[in-house]
C-alpha positions in Angstrom: 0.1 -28.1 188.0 -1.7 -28.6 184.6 -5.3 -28.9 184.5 -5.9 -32.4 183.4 -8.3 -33.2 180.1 -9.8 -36.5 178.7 -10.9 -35.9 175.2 -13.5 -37.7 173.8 -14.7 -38.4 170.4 -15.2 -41.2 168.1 -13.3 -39.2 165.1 -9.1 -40.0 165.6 -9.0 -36.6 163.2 -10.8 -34.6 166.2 -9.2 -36.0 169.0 -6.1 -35.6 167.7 -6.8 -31.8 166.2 -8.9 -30.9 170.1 -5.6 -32.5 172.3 -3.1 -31.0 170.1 -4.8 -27.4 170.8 -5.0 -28.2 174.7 -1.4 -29.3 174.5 -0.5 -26.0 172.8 -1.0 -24.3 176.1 1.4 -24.7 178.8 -1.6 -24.5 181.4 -3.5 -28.0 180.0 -2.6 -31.4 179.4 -4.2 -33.6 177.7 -3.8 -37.2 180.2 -6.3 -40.1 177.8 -8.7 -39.4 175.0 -12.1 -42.1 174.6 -13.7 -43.6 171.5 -17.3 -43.5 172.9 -19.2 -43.1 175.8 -18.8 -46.3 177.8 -15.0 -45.7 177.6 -15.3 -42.1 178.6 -17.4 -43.2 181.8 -14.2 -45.5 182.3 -11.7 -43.4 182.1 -13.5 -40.6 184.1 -12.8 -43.3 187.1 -9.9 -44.4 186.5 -7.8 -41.2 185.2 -9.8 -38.8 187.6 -9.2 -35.4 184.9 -10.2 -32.1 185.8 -11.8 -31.4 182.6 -13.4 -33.7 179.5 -14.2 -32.8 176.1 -17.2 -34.5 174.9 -18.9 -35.6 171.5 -22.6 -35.7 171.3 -23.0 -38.6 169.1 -21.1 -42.0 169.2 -21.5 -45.4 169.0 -21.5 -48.0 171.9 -22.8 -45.4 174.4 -23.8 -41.0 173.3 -22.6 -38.4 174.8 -25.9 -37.3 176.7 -25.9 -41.1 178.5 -22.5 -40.3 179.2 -22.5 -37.0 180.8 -25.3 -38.4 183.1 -23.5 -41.4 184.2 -20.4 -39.0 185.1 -22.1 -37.1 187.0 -23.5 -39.9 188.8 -20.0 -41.7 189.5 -17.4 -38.9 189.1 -18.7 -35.1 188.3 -16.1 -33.6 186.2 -16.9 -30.0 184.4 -17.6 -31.4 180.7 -17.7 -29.1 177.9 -19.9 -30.6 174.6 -18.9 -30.2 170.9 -22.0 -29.7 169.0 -23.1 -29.7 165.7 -24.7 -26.1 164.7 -28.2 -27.5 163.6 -32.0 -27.9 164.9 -31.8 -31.1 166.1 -27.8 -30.1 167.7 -29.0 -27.9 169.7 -31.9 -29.8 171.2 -28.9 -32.5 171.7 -26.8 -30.3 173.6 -29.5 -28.4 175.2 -29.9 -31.9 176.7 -26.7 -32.6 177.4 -26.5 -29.3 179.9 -29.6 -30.7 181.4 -27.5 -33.6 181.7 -24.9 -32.0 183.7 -22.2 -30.7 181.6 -21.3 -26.9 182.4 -20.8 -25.5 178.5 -20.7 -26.1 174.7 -19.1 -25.2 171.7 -19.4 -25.4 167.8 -17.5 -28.5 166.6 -16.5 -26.9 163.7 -13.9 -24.7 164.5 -15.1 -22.2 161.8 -17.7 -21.9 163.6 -16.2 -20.4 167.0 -14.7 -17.4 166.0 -13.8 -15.3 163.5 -10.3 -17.0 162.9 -8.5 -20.0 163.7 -6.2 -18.1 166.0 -9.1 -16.5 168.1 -10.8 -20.2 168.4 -7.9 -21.8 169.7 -7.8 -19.3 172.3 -11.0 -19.9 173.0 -10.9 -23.7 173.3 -8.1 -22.9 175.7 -9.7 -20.3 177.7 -12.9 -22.4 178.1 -11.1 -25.3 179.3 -8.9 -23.4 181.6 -11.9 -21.7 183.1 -14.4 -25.0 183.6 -11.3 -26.7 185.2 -12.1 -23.8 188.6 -15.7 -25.5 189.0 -14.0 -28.9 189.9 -13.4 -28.8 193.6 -16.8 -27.5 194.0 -18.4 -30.1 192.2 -16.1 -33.1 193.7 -16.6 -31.3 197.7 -20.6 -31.3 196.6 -20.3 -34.8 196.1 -18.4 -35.4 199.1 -20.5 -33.5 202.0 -23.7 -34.5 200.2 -26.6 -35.8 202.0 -30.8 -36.3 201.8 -32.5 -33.0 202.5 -35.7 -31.6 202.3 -35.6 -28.6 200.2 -36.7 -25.4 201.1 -39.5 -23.6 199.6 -37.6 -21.6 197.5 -35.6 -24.2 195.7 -38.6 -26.3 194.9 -39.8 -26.3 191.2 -43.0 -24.6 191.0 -46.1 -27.0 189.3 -46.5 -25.7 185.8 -49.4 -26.2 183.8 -47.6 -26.9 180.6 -46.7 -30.3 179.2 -44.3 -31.9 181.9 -40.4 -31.7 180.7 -38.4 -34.7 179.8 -36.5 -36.1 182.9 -33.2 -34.7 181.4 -34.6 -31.7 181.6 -35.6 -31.9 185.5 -32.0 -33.0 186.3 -30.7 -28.9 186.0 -32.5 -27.6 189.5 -30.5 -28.9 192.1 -27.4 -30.3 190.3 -24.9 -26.5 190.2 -25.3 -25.7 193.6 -22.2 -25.4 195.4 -21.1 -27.4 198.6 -21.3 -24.6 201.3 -24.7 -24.3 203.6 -26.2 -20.9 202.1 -27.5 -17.9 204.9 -31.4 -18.8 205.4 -32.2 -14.7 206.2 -34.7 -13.8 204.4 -35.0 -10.9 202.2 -36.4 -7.7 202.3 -38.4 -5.8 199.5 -36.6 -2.1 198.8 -39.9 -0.4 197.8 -38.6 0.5 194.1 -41.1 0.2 191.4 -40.2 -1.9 188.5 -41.8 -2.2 184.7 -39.1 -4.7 183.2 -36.9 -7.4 184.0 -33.4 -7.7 182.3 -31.1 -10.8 182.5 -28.1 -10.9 180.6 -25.5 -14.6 180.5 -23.6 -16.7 178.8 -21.4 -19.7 180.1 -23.9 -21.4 182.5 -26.6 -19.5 181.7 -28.7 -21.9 180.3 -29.0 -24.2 183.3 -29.1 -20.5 185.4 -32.0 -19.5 183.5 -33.6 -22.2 183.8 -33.8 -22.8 187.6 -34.8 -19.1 188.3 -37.2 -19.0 185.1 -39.0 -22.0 186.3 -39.9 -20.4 189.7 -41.7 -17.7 188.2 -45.5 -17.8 188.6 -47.4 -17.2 185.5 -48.9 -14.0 186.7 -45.6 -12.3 186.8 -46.1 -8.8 186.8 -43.5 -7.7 183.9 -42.2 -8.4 180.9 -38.7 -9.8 181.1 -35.8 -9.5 178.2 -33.2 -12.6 178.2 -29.5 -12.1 176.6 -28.0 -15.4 175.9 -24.4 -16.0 174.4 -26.0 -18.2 172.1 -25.6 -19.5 168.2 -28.3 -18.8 165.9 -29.5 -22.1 165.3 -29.5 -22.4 169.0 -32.3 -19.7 170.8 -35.1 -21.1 169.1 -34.5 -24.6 170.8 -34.0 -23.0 173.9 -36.7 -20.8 173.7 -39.2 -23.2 173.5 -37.7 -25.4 176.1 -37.9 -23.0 178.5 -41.7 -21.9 177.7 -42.5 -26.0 178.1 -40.8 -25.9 181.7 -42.0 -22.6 182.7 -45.7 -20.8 183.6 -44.5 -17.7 182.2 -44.3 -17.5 178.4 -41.1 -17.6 176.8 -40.3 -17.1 173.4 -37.3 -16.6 170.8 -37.5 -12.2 170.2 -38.9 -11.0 167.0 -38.9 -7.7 165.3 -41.7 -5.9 166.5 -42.5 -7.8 169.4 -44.7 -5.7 172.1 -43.7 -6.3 175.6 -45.9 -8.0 177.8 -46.3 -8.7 181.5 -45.7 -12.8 182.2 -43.7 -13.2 179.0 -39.9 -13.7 178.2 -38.4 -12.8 175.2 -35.0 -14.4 174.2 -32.9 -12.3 171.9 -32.2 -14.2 168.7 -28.4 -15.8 168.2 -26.4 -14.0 165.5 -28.4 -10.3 166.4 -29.2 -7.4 168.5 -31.7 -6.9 170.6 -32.9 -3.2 171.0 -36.2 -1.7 173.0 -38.1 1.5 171.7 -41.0 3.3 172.6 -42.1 4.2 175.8 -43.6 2.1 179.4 -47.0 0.9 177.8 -45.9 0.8 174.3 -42.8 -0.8 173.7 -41.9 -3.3 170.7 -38.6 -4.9 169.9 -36.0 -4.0 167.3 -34.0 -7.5 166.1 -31.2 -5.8 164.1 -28.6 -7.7 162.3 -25.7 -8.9 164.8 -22.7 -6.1 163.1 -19.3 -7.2 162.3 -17.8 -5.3 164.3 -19.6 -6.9 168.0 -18.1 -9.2 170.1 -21.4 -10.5 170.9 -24.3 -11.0 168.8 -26.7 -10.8 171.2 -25.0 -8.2 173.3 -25.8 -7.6 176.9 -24.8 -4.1 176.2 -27.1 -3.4 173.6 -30.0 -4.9 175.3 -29.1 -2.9 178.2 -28.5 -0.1 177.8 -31.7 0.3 175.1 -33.7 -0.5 178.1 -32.3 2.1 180.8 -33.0 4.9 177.3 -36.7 3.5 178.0 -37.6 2.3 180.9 -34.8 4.3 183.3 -34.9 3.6 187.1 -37.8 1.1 186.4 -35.6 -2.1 185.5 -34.9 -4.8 187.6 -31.8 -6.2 185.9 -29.4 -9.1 186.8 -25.8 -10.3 185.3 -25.7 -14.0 185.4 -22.6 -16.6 185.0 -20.7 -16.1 182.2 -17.4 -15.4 180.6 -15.8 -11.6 179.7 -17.3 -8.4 180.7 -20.1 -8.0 178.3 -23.0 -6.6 180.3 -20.6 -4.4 182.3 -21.4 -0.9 180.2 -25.3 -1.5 179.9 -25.9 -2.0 183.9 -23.6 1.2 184.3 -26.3 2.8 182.7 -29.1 1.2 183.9 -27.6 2.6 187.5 -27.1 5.3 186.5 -30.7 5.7 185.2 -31.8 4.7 188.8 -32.6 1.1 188.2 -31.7 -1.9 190.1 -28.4 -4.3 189.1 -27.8 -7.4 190.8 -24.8 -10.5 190.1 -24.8 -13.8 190.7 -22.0 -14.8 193.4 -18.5 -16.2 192.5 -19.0 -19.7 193.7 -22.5 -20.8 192.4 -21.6 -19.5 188.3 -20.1 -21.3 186.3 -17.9 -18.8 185.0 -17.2 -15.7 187.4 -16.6 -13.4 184.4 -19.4 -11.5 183.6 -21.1 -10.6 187.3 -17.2 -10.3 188.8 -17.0 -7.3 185.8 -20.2 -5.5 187.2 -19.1 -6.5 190.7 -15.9 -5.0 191.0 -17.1 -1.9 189.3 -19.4 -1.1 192.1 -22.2 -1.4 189.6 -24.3 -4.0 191.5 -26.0 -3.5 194.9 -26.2 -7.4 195.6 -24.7 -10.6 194.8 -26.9 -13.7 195.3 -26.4 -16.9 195.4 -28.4 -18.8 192.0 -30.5 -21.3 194.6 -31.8 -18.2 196.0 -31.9 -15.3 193.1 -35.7 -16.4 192.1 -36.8 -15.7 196.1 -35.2 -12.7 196.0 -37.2 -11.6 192.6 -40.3 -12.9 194.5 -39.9 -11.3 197.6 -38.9 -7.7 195.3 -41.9 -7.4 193.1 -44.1 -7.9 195.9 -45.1 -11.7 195.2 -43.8 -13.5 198.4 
């Protein structure tokens, strides 16, 4: 059966260019498209689709209000179309807070490097979000009042309180099925850096096991987001309002420190040199020739050349296999490679790749991948 899409924008041009793309593939069908918000909340109910497409700005009711009400009434994976600027990405930064699962560049120049490859990609992203639905629907279903446990409440931060958009993310992607309560055990390995490497999902990912980190974290941490350019600095400082630990957008000759993040830049590579101690950030340009600009592999593998058996890295959600290479070398320098499990990502591409390769030595649930951090660096 055909994964069902509502499309929704207040352009006739894009609704008709986005469902004629969907339609192209034998595994979508587009059932209803929307003008605006209040129409898309409508025929969420009424038409019950597997997947929407959503603008961010329209008249009568936005895109933001929209994906919150959804989610409310009927959660649906929703995938944004957002306008590569400043004030776009704080738009769909809130969106995702909002509760849709992913985004892309509404100008279709923008997504890949030819309109062939982002057709594809349209298609691919669609076809993948559609898998999140009977988790999201059963959530809703078997959902009931609990307390939560100590490791899924948001720490206190000392830094100016987030929106309530932004608060919305903690609790709203875990899956429907009770989670094992055993607690973990610390292995005894000694770590200098933290590596996290995503892409679909990952901001929302991020974000919940980010905000559980207590300002006197021991290491510093390097981030990899799939991201746009115009996109990490937004997110950057997002996450360093929400957080206790520092967080900031990667800059060329950056020196690592303990309790602070670094987000690699959209559009280019981020590299580590030096030695434990003394080591700075290279941002290099992105090269034609990458998939991914920033690269998980890159980031990576610079680290197991510097820091060896002393990294504490994690794959999170995310589509493809980048990551894959770079924690093969980080195990076989010694250090330690975790995934996220299949049914709390968003996309089971990128941790199923490091996964099925034998590379990690656990996959974690997301509600329960800051504990385990805790519990490893000796802080719980």
């Amino acid at each position: 059966m055909a994964v069902k899409v509502l499309v929704v924008d207040d352009s006739s041009f894009f609704r008709r260019r986005v469902s004629e793309i969907i339609n192209a593939d034998p595994r979508l069908e587009v059932i209803g498209d929307a003008v605006n918000g209040k129409e898309a909340v409508e025929k969420a109910r009424t038409l019950k689709p597997d997947v929407i497409t959503m603008d961010i700005e329209m008249p009568v009711m936005d895109g933001i209000t929209a994906v919150r009400e959804i989610m409310k009434s009927n959660p649906t994976p929703i995938l944004m179309f957002s306008s590569l600027t400043h004030e776009g990405a704080r738009a769909t930064l809130d969106a995702l807070d909002a509760g849709a699962l992913d985004f892309l560049p509404k100008k279709f120049e923008d997504i890949a490097r030819n309109k062939d490859e982002a057709i594809s990609l349209l298609q691919k992203r669609v076809a993948e979000l559609a898998r999140k639905r009977v988790f999201m629907r059963a959530s809703v279903r078997t959902s009931s009042p609990v307390t939560p446990s100590p490791a899924e409440r948001p720490l206190t931060s000392n830094r100016p309180a987030a929106s309530s958009a932004a608060a919305t993310t903690l609790t709203r992607s875990a899956p429907a099925q009770v989670r094992p309560t055993a607690r973990f055990k610390a292995t005894g390995k000694q770590y200098q850096l933290m590596a996290i490497g995503t892409s679909t999902g990952g901001p929302v990912a991020l974000q919940k096991i980010l905000t559980q980190l207590p300002g006197s974290f021991p290491y510093p941490i390097v981030l990899v987001q799939h991201m746009p350019a115009t996109f990490t600095a937004a997110f950057a400082a997002r996450l360093n309002n929400l957080c206790k630990i520092g967080v900031k957008e990667a800059e060329d000759g950056d020196v690592l420190r303990p309790g602070t993040a670094y987000l690699a830049p959209g559009g280019k590579q981020m590299m580590l040199e030096g030695r434990p101690g003394n080591v700075r950030l290279r941002i290099i340009d992105g090269g034609d020739r990458m998939n991914y600009k920033p690269c998980v592999d890159v980031t990576f593998g610079s680290a197991a050349k510097v820091y060896h058996d002393k990294v504490l890295s994690m794959i999170l959600t995310g589509m493809g296999a980048d990551g894959r290479d770079g924690s093969r070398m980080l195990k076989s320098a010694g250090a330690t490679v975790w995934a996220q499990d299949e049914d709390s990502c968003v996309v089971y591409g990128m941790p199923q790749a490091v996964a099925k390769a034998g590379i990690s030595t656990e996959d974690l649930p997301l509600d329960r991948i800051a504990e385990r951090i805790l519990i490893e660096v000796g802080l719980a």
